[in-house]
N, C-alpha and C positions, 0 to 999 in steps of 0.2 A: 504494500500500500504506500503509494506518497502520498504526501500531508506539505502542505506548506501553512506559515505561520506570521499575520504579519501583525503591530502592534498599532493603534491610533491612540489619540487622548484627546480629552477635552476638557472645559469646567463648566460646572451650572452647578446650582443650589437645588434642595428639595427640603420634605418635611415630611415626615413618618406617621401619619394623620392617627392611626392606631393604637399605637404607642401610649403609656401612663405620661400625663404632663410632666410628670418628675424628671421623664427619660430623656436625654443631651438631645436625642435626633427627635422629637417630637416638635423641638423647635426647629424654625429655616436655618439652612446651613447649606454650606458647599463643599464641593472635593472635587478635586484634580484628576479627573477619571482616565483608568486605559484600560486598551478595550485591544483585545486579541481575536483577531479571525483566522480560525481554522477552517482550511480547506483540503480535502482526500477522496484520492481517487486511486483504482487499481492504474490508472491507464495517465499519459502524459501525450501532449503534443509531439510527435515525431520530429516534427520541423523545426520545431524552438526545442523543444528538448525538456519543455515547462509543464507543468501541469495549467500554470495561468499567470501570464506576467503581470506581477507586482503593479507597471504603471497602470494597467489594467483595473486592476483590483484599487488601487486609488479612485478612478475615476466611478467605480461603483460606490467605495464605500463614503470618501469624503460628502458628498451629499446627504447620506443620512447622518454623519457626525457633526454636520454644522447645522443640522436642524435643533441639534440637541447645544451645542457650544454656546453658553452662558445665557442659557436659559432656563428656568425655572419646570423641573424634570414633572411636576404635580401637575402643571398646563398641558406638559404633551402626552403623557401616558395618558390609552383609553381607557374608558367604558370605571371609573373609577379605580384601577389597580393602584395600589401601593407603588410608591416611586423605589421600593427597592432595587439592590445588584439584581437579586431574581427575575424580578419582574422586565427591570431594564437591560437585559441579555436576551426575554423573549422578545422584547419587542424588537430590538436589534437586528436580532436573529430574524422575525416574519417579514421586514421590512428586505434585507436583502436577496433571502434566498429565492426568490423569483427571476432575481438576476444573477445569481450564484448557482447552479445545482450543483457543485460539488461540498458546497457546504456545510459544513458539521456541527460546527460549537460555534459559541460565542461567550468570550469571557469578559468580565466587568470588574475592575476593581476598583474597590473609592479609597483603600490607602494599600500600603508596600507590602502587609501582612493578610487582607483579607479579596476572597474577589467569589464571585458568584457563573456558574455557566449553565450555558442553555445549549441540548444537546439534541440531534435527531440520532445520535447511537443508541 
């Protein structure tokens, strides 16, 4: 199987509407998100030798990451879901793979220690 793996980042604030008022994320806040796309496939381009070239894969993913770059994650997520990593990896995730089929995961993380994904494996 190849797998290629490429990193974006962005920031925007949210608010964990859930949450006990006590709780730090209950209040608005922001993080410096990155966000990991995986991509895998038994089979590669012959011609390029790629599974999917990188500038490629910019030109798909950058548009959904500036939808989301410094903006408030609780306005964009639908249908009311929680602005969590969980939640904001599927959405990530539904948003591209229509123009991805090789795509697998989608990982999110809002600091260096923790990150959330969303997988069709």
């Amino acid at each position: 199987m190849f797998r290629i793996v490429k990193k974006f980042s962005f920031c925007a604030s949210h608010q964990l509407l859930n949450l006990p008022e006590d709780h730090p994320c209950s209040r608005l806040h922001g993080h410096n998100y990155e966000i990991e796309i995986v991509l895998s496939s038994d089979k590669i381009d012959t011609n390029t030798g790629m599974l999917l070239d990188f500038r490629k894969l910019n030109e798909i993913v950058n548009p959904v990451i500036n939808k989301l770059d410094h903006q408030n994650l609780n306005d964009i997520l639908q249908d009311g879901e929680p602005s969590t990593c969980e939640y904001l990896a599927k959405w990530i995730f539904q948003k591209l793979k229509p123009k991805l089929s090789y795509l697998t995961t989608v990982c999110v993380s809002e600091t260096p220690k923790t990150w959330a994904e969303y997988s069709n494996e």
